[in-house]
C-alpha positions in Angstrom: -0.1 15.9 6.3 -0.4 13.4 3.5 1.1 9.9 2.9 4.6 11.1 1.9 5.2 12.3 5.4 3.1 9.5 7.2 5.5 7.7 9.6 4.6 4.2 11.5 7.5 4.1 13.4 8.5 1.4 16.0 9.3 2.3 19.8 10.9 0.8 23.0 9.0 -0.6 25.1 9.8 -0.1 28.3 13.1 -2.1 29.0 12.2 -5.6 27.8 14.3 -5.1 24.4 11.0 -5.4 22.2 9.4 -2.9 20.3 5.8 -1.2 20.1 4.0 0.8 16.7 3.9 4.4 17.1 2.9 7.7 15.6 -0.3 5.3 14.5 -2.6 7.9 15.6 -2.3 10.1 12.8 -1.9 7.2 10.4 -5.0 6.8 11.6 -6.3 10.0 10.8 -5.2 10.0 7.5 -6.7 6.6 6.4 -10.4 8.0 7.6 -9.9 11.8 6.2 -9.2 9.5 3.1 -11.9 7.2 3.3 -14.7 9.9 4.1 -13.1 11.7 1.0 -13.6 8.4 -1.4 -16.8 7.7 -0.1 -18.3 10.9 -0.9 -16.5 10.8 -4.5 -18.7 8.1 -5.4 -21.8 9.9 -5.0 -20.9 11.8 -7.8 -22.4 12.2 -11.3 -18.7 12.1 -12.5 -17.4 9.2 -11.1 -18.1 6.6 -14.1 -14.7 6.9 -15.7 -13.2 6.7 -12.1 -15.2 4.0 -10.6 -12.5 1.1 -10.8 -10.1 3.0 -9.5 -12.1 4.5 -6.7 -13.1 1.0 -5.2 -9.9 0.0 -5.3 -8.3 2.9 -3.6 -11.1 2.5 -1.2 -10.5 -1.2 -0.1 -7.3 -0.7 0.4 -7.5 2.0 2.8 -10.2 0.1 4.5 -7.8 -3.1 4.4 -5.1 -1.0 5.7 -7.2 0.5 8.2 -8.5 -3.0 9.9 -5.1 -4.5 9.9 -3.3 -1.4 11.5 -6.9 -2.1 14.0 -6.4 -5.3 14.2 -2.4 -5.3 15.1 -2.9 -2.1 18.0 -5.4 -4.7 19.5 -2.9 -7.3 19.4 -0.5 -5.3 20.9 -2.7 -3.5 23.5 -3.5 -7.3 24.8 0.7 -8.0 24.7 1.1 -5.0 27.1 -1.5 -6.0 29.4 0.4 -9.4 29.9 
């Protein structure tokens, strides 16, 4: 499973004619398989020529990460209502 086959998809909820994210869960996965991966890359000896690239790959995933966080919160708390 890798990012050309990840899907966030939208669903029905229920019958109120709104929508909800799903298929998150292995988003999910892949974003901290990914992280773990680019946080061990930078213990390496051979990351100099890499290191730029390698931060910036790992904020994003960690941006991505909070915001996907941050909006299944939102929408766990919409449910509730």
């Amino acid at each position: 499973f890798e990012w050309k086959e990840a899907v966030l998809g939208v669903k029905e909820y229920r019958d109120t004619g709104t929508y909800v994210l799903g298929g998150w869960d292995e988003i999910f996965q892949l974003l901290d398989d990914h992280i773990v991966m680019s946080q061990a890359m930078t213990f390496s000896p051979f990351k100099k020529p890499f290191e730029e690239r390698l931060d910036s790959w790992e904020h994003g995933l960690k941006l991505c990460s909070d915001i996907l966080e941050q909006w299944l919160a939102c929408q766990r708390n919409w449910m509730y209502l």
